[in-house]
C-alpha positions as CSV (number, residue, x, y, z in Angstrom):
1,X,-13.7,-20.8,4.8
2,X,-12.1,-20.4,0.9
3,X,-9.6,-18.2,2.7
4,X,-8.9,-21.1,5.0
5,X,-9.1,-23.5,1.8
6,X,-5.8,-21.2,0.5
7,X,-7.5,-19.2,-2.0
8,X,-5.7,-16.0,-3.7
9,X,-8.2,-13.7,-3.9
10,X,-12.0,-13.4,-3.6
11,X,-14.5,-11.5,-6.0
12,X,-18.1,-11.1,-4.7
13,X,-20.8,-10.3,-6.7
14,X,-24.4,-10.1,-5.0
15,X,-28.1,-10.5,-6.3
16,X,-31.5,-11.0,-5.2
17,X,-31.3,-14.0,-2.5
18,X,-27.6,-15.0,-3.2
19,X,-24.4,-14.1,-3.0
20,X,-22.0,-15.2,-5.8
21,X,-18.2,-15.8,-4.5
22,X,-15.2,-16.3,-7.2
23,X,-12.4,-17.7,-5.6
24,X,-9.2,-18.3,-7.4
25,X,-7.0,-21.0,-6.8
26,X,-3.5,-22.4,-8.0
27,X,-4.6,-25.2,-9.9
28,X,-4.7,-28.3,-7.7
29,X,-6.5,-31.3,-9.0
30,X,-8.4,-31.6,-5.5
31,X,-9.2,-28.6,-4.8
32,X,-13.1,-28.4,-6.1
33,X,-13.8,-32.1,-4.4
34,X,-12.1,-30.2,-1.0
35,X,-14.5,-27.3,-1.3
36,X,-17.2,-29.2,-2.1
37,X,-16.7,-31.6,1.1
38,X,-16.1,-28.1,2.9
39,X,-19.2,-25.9,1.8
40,X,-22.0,-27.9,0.6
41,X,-23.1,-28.3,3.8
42,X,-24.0,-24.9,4.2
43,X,-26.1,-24.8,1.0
44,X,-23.3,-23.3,-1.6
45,X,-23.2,-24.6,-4.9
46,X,-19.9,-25.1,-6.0
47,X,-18.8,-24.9,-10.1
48,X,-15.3,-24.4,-11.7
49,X,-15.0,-21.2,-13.6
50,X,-12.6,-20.3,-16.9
51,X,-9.6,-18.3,-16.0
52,X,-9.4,-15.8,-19.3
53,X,-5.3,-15.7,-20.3
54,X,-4.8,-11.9,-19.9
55,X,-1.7,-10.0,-19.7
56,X,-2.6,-7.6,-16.8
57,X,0.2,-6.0,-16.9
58,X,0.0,-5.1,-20.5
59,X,-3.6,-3.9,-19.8
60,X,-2.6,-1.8,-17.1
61,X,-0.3,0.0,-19.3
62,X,-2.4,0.9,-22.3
63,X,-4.5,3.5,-19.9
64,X,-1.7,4.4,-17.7
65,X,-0.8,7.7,-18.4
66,X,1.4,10.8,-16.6
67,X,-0.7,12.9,-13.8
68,X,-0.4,14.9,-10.9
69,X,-0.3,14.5,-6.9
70,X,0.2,17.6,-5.2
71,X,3.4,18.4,-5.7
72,X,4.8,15.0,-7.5
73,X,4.4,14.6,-11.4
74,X,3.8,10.7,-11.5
75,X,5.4,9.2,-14.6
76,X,5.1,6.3,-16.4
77,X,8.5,4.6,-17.8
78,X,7.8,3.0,-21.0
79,X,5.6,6.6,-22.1
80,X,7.4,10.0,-22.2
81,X,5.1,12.8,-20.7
82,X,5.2,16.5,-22.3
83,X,4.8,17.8,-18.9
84,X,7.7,16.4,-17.5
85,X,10.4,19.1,-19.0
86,X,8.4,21.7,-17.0
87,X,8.6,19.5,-14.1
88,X,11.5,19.7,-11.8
89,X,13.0,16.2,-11.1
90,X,12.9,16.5,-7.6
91,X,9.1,16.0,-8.1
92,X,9.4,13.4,-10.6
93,X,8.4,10.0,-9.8
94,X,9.2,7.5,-12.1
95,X,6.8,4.4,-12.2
96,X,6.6,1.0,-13.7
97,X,4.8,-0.7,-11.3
98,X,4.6,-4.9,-12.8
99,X,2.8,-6.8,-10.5
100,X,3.4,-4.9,-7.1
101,X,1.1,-2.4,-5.6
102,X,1.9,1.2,-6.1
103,X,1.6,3.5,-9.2
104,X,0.0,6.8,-7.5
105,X,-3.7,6.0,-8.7
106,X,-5.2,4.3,-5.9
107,X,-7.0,7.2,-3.6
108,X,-4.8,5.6,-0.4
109,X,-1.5,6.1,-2.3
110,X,-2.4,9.7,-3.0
111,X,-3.6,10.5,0.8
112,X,0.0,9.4,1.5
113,X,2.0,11.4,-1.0
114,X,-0.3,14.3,-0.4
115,X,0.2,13.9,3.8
116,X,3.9,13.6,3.1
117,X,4.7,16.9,1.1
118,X,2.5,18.6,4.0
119,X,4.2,17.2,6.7
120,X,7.9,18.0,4.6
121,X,6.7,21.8,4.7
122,X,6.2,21.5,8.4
123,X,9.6,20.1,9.2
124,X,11.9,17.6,7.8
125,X,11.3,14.3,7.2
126,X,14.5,12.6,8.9
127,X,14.4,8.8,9.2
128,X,11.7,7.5,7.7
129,X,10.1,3.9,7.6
130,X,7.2,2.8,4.6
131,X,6.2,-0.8,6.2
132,X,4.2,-2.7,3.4
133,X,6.4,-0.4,0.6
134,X,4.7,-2.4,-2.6
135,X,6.6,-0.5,-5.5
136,X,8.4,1.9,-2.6
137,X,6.8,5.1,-4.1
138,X,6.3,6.1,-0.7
139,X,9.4,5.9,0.3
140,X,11.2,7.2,-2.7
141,X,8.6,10.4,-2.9
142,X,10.4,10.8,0.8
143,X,13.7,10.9,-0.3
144,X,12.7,13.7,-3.0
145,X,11.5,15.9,-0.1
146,X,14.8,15.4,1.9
147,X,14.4,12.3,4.1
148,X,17.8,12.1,5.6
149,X,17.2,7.9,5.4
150,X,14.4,5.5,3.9
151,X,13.7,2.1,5.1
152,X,11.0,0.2,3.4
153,X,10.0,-2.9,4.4
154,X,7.2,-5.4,2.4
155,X,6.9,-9.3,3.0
156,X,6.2,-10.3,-0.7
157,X,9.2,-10.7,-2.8
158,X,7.7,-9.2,-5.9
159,X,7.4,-6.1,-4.0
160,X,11.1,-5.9,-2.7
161,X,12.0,-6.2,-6.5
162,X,9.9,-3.6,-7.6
163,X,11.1,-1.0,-5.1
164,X,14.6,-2.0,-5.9
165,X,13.9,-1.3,-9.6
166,X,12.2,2.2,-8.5
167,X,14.4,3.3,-6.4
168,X,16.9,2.7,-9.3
169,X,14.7,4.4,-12.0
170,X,14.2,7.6,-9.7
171,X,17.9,7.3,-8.7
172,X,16.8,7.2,-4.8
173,X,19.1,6.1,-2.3
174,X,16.6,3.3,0.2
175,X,17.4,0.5,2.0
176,X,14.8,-2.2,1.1
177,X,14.2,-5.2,3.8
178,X,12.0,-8.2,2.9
179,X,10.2,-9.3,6.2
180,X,6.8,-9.6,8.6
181,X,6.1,-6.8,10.6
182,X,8.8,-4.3,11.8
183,X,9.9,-6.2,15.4
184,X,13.6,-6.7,14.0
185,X,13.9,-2.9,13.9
186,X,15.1,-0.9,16.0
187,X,12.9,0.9,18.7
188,X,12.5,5.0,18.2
189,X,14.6,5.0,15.5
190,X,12.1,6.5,12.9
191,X,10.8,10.6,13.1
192,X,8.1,9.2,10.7
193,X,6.6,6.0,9.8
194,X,4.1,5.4,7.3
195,X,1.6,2.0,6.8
196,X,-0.6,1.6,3.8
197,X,-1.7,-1.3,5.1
198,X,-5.1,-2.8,6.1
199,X,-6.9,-1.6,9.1
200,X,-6.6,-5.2,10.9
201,X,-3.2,-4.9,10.4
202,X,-2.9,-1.6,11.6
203,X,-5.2,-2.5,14.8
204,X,-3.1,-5.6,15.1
205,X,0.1,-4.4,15.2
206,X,-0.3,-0.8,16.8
207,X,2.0,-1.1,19.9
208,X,4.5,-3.1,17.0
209,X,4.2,0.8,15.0
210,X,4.1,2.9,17.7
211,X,7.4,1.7,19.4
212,X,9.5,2.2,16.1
213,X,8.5,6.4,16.5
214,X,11.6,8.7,18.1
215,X,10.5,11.2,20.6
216,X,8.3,13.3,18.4
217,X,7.9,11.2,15.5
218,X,4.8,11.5,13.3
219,X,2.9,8.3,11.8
220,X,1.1,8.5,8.2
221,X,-1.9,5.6,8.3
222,X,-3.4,4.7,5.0
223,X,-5.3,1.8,3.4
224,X,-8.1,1.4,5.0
225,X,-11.7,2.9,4.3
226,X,-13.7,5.1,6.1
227,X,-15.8,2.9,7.4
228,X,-12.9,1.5,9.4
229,X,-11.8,5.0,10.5
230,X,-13.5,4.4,13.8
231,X,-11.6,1.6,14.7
232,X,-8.2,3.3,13.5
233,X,-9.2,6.5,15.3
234,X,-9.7,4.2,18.5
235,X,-6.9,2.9,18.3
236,X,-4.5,5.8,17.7
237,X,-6.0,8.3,19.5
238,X,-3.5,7.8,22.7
239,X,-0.5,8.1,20.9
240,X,-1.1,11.9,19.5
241,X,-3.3,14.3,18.2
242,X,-5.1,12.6,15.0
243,X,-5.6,14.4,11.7
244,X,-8.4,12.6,9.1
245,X,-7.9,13.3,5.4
246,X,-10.7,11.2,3.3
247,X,-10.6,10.5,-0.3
248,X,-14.0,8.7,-1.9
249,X,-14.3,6.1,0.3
250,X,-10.4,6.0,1.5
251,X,-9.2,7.4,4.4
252,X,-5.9,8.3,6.0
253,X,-5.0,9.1,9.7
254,X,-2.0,11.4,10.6
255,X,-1.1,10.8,14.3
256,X,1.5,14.1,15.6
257,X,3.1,13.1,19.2
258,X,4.9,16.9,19.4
């Protein structure tokens, strides 16, 4: 129901007996007399909280530092790493994420980068597609391993611009398209295609994923946790053999069609 009332984001917090929900808003004088007329009848108490002014980004960047993924030496912009000289640049991935999801830390993004530069041993990369791209890491870390051409695709704005402004900072070569869902593209055009997305989404929009794959295209699904893997797994398991990697309580699915 708050997601229905247009809220941007949900923290829960639980307790003996309760459940404590804070919802943020853009601030709209009517809001708390709408979610009061919405929710009170099903017992909740409704109170305005203080939003604390915080720069996040400048948080973010105080205990952001350089670290490894497999092969990739993840970097951050604004602070010069030691390591990086013994680095080649090939494996180099420059990051300064803003407000767009994709530095290397999260335990999804790594199952993807890790996936990728096993998959690049295997065979080459070709055409690849990253739907959902957030900073386009995925898709740049492609182009380092010799994807012949990157699409990445995101429906948020602030996303496009950051992959534009990676892509620039790592000196990758991908086009960037701001859109829903990949429908517009081109069926089998892609030899891989890689979603860190949710697992609705992924559920959702399976037969939407799958027709993008070439003849013996591989898929890379991330962003989902592993107690969703049963759905993904359910879902995917006609379209190829299914490989499970599982970080914490992440997990990724690779789905091979040769």
């Amino acid at each position: 129901m708050l997601w229905e009332s247009g809220t941007l984001g949900i923290e829960v917090s639980a307790s003996e007996g309760y459940a404590q929900l804070l919802a943020y808003f853009e601030d709209r004088h009517d809001i708390e007399m709408d979610l009061r007329a919405t929710l009170t009848p099903f017992g909740a108490e409704i109170d305005r909280a203080a939003v604390p002014s915080v720069d996040w980004v400048a948080r973010f960047r105080e205990g952001f530092r350089a670290f490894q993924v497999g092969p990739f030496r993840i970097v951050p912009d604004w602070d010069p790493d030691p390591e990086q000289a013994s680095t080649p640049p090939a494996r180099v991935l420059r990051v300064d994420p803003g407000q767009a999801f994709g530095t290397g830390t999260h335990d999804t993004t790594q199952l993807c980068l890790l996936a990728l530069a096993e998959l690049a041993r295997t065979a080459p990369l070709g055409r690849v597609l990253d739907l959902g791209a957030g900073t386009g890491i995925l898709g740049i870390a492609a182009t380092k391993l010799g994807a012949r051409i990157v699409v990445a695709l995101d429906d948020d704005p602030e996303a496009i611009a950051s992959a534009r402004r990676h892509a620039s900072l790592n000196g990758a070569s991908i086009a960037l398209i701001l859109g829903d869902g990949a429908t517009a593209l081109s069926r089998g055009q892609f030899d891989l295609v890689l979603a860190n997305i949710t697992a609705a989404m992924l559920c959702e929009r399976r037969d939407e994923i799958a027709a993008l794959r070439g003849q013996s295209a591989r898929l890379i699904l991330s962003g989902f946790l592993l107690s969703d893997l049963p759905d993904i797994q359910a879902s995917y398991a006609p379209l190829g053999r299914l490989e499970v990697r599982t970080a914490g309580e992440w997990a990724a699915v690779v789905v091979d069609r040769s």
